[in-house]
MARZA-291530 format. One record per residue (C-alpha): x, y, z; residue in three letters. Coordinates in Angstrom, 1 decimal, m for minus. Layout:
BEGIN
> X, Y, Z, Ala;
...
***
This chain:
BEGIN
> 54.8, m79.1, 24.2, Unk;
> 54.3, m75.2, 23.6, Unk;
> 56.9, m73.9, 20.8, Unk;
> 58.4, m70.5, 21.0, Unk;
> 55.8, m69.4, 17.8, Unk;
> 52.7, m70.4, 20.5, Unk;
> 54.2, m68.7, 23.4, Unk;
> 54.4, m65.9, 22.0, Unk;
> 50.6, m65.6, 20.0, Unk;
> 49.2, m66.5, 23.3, Unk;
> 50.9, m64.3, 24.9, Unk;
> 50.4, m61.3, 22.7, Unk;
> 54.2, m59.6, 24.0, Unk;
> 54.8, m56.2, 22.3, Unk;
> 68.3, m67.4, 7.0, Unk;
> 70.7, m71.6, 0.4, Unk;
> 72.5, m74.6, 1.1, Unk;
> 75.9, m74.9, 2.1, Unk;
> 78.8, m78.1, 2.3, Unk;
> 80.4, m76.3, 5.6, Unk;
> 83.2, m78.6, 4.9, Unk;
> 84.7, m77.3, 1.6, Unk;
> 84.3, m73.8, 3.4, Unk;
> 86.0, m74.5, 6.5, Unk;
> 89.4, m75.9, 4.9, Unk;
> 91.7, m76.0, 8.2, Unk;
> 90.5, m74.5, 11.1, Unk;
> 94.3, m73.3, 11.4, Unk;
> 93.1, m70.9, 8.6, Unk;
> 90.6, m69.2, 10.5, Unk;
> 91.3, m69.4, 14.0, Unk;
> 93.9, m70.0, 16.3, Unk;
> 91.5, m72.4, 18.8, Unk;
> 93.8, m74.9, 21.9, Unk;
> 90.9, m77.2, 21.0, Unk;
> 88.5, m78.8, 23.8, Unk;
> 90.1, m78.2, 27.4, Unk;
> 92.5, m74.9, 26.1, Unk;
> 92.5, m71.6, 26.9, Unk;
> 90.7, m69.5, 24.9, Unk;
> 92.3, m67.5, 22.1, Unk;
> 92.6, m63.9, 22.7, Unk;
> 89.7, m62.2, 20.6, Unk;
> 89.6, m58.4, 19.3, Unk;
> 87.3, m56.6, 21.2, Unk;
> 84.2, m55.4, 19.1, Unk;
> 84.6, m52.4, 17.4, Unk;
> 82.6, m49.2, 18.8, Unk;
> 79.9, m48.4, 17.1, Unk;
> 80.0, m45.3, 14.4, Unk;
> 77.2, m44.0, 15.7, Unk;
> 74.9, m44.0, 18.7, Unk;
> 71.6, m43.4, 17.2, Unk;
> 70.4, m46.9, 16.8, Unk;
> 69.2, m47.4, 20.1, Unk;
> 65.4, m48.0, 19.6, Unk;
> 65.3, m48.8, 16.1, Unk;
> 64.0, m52.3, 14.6, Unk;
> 65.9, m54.7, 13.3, Unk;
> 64.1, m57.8, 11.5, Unk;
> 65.2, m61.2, 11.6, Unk;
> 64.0, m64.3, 8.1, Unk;
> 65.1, m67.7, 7.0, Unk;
> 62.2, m68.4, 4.2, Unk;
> 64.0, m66.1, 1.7, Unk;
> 66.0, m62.6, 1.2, Unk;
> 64.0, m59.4, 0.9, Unk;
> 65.8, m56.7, m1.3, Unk;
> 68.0, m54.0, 0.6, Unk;
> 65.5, m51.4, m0.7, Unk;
> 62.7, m52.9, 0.7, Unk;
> 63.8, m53.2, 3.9, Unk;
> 65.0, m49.6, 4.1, Unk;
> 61.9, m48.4, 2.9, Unk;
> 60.2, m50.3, 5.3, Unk;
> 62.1, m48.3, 8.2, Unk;
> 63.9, m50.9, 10.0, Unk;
> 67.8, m49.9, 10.6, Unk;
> 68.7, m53.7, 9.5, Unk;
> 68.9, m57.3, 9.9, Unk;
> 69.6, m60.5, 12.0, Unk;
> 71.4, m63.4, 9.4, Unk;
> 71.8, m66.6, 9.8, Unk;
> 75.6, m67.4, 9.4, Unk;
> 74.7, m71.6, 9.3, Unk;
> 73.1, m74.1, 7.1, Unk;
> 69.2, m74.4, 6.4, Unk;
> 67.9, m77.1, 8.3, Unk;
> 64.5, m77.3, 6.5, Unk;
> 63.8, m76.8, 2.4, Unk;
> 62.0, m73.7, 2.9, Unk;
> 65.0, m72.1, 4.7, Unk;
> 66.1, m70.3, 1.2, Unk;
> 67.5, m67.3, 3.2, Unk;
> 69.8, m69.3, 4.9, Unk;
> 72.9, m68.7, 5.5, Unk;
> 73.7, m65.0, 4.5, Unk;
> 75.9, m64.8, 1.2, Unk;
> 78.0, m61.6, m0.2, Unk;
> 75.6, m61.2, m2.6, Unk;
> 72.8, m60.1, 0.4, Unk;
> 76.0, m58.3, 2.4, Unk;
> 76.5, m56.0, m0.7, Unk;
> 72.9, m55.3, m0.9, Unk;
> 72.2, m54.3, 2.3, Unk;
> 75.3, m52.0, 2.7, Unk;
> 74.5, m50.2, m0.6, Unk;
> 71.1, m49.8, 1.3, Unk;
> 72.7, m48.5, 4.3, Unk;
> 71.5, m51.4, 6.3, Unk;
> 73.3, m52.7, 9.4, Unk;
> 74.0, m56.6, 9.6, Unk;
> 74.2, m59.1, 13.1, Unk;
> 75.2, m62.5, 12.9, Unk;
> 73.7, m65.1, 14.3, Unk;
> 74.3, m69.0, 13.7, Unk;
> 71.1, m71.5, 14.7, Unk;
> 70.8, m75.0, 12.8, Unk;
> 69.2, m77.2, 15.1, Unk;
> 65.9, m76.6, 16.8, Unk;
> 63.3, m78.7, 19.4, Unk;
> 64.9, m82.1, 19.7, Unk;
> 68.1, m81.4, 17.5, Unk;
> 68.6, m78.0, 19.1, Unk;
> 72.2, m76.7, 19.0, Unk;
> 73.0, m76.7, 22.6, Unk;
> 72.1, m80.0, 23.2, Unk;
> 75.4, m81.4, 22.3, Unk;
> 77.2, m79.0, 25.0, Unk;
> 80.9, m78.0, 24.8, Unk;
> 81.6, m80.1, 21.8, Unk;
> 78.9, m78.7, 19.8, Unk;
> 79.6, m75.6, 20.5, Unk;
> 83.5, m76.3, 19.1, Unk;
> 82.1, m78.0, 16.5, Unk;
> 79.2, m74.9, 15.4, Unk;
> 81.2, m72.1, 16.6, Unk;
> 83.6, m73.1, 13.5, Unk;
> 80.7, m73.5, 11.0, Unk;
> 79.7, m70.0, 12.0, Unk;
> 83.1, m68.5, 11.5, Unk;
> 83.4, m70.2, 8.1, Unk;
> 80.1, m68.9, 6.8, Unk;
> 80.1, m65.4, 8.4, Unk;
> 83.7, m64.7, 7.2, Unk;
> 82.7, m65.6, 3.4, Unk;
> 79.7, m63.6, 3.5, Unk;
> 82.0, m61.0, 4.0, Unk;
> 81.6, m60.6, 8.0, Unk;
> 84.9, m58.7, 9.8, Unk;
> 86.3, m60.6, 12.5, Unk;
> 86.4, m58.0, 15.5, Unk;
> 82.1, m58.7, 15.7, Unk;
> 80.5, m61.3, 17.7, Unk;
> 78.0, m64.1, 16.5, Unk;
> 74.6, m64.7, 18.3, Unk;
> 74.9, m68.4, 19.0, Unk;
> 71.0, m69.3, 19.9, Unk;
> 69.4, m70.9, 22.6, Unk;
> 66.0, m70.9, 20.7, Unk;
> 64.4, m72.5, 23.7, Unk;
> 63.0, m72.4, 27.2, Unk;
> 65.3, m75.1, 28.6, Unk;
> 64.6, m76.0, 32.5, Unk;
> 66.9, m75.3, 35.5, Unk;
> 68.6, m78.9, 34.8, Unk;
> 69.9, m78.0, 30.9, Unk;
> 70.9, m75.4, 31.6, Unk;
> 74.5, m76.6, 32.3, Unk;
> 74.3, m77.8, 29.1, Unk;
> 73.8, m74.6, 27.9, Unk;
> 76.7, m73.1, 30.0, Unk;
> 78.9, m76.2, 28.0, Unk;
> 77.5, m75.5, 24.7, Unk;
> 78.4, m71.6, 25.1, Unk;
> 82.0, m72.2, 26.6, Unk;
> 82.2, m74.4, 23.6, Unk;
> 82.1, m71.0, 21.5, Unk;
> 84.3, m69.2, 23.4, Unk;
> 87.1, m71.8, 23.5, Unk;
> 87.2, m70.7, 19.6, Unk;
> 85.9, m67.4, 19.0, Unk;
> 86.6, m65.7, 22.1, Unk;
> 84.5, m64.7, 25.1, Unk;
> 84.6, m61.0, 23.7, Unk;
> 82.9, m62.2, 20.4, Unk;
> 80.5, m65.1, 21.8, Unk;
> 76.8, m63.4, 21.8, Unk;
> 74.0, m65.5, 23.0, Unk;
> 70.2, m65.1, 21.7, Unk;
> 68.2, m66.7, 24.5, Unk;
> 65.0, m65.9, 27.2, Unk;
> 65.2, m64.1, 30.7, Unk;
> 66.7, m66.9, 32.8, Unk;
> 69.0, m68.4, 30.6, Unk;
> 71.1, m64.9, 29.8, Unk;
> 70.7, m64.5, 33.8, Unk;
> 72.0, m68.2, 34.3, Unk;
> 75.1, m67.3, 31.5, Unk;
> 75.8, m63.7, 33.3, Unk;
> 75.8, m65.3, 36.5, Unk;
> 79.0, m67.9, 34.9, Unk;
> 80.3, m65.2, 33.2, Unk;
> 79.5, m66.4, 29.9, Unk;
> 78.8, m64.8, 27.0, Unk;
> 79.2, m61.1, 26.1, Unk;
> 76.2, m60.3, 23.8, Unk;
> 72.6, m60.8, 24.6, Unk;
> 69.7, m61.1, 22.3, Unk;
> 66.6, m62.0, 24.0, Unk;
> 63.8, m63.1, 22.8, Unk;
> 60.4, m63.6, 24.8, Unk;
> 59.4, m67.7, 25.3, Unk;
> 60.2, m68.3, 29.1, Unk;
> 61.1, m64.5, 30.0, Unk;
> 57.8, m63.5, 32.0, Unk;
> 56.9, m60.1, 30.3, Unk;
> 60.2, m58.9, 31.3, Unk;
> 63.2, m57.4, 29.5, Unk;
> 66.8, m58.0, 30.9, Unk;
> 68.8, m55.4, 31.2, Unk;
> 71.8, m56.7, 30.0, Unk;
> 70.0, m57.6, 26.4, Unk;
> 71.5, m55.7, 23.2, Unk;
> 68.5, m56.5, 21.2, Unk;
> 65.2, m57.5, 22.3, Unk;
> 63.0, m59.4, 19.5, Unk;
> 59.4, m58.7, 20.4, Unk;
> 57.8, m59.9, 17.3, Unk;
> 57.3, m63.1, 15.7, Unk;
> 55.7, m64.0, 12.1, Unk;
> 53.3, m61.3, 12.1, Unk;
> 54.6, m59.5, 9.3, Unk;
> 56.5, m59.5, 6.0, Unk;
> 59.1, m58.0, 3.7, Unk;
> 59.1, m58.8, 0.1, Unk;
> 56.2, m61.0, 1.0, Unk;
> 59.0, m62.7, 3.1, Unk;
> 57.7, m63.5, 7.0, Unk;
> 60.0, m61.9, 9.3, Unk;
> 60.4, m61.3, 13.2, Unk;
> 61.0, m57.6, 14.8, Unk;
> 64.0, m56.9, 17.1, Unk;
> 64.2, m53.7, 18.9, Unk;
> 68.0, m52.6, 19.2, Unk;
> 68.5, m51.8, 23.1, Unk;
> 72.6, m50.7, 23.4, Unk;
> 74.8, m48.6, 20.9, Unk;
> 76.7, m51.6, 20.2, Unk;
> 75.2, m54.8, 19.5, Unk;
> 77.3, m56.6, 17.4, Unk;
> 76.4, m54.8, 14.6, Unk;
> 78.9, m54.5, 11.2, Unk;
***
């Protein structure tokens, strides 16, 4: 089976651990959620944007470690994707995001999205539909809020995948799962062409990160940020991926 990393070489188109539990505490602390089968919680809209100039800048995405603020300034990019969940693999040093990075990268003058991805292939996120996404959409808040993350932003809940015409009600489920916690004005989705057309089409989602395995060349034009890159080149001798910012706001803090 092709992975996302193949897709995209062949095509050639131009994230330390964490016990989630003794974070999360009671989700009464952090959220005011019906549970499965309520009606959403009223979120704050996303902030606008103090500035408009960041449409066409790069933003880099990394889960192997944590290049310096510096680094990554010097290198030109505006800022960076974090992962706001648990490393999955021992190699995943960058992940999640911690104060320590968030104070870095502001001194720096660095922008920050967050994102939350722990499973992948077989174990991928949406898989386990609405109750999943309950269940990660809490894990996300938990982590993004002690990194430091405000809670008028959204979180890029990904779809790392190409999934077929049949899971993608799962995906719709798994997505609706995040809202019913966070809010449909704070749920953003990082997913191909078809999938952020299926979600629109529900009226799911509110954010849209897309990146290229399944999306035919094309770019959809109701994408915030469009990564384009994959493992091609480093920070900080760090691998990272390259996302070109596409709206003023994108969920950006």
């Amino acid at each position: 089976m092709a992975t996302r990393r193949s897709f995209i070489q062949h095509a050639a188109l131009g994230g330390l651990a964490l016990n989630a539990p003794g974070l999360l505490g009671s989700l009464d602390d952090l959220m005011n959620s019906p549970g499965p089968g309520g009606t959403p919680p009223p979120s704050p809209q996303p902030s606008p944007p103090p500035n408009s100039n960041d449409v066409g800048q790069t933003l880099i995405d990394y889960s192997a470690g944590v290049p310096s603020g510096r680094s990554i300034k010097n290198a030109g990019y505006r800022g960076v994707i974090r992962y706001m969940s648990e490393r999955r693999e021992s190699w995943m040093l960058g992940k999640p995001m911690r104060a320590a990075e968030v104070a870095d990268m502001k001194a720096n003058g660095l922008v920050i999205v967050s994102c939350y991805q722990f499973g992948k292939g077989a174990t991928s996120d949406w898989r386990a539909g609405f109750n999943g996404g309950v269940t990660h959409a809490a894990k996300g808040i938990a982590l993004h809020q002690a990194a430091g993350g405000p809670s008028n932003v959204p979180i890029y809940a990904a779809i790392d995948d190409n999934p077929t015409s049949s899971e993608l009600e799962l995906v719709a489920g798994y997505i609706r799962g995040w809202e019913s916690v966070i809010g449909k004005g704070r749920t953003g989705v990082y997913a191909n062409y078809p999938t952020i057309d299926f979600l629109r089409g529900r009226g799911l989602g509110t954010f849209f990160w897309m990146h290229n395995w399944g999306s035919g060349g094309r770019v959809h034009p109701a994408a915030h940020i469009h990564q384009f890159e994959i493992d091609r080149l480093k920070v900080d001798g760090i691998g990272i991926d390259r996302n070109r910012i596409l709206k003023a706001n994108y969920g950006q803090w």
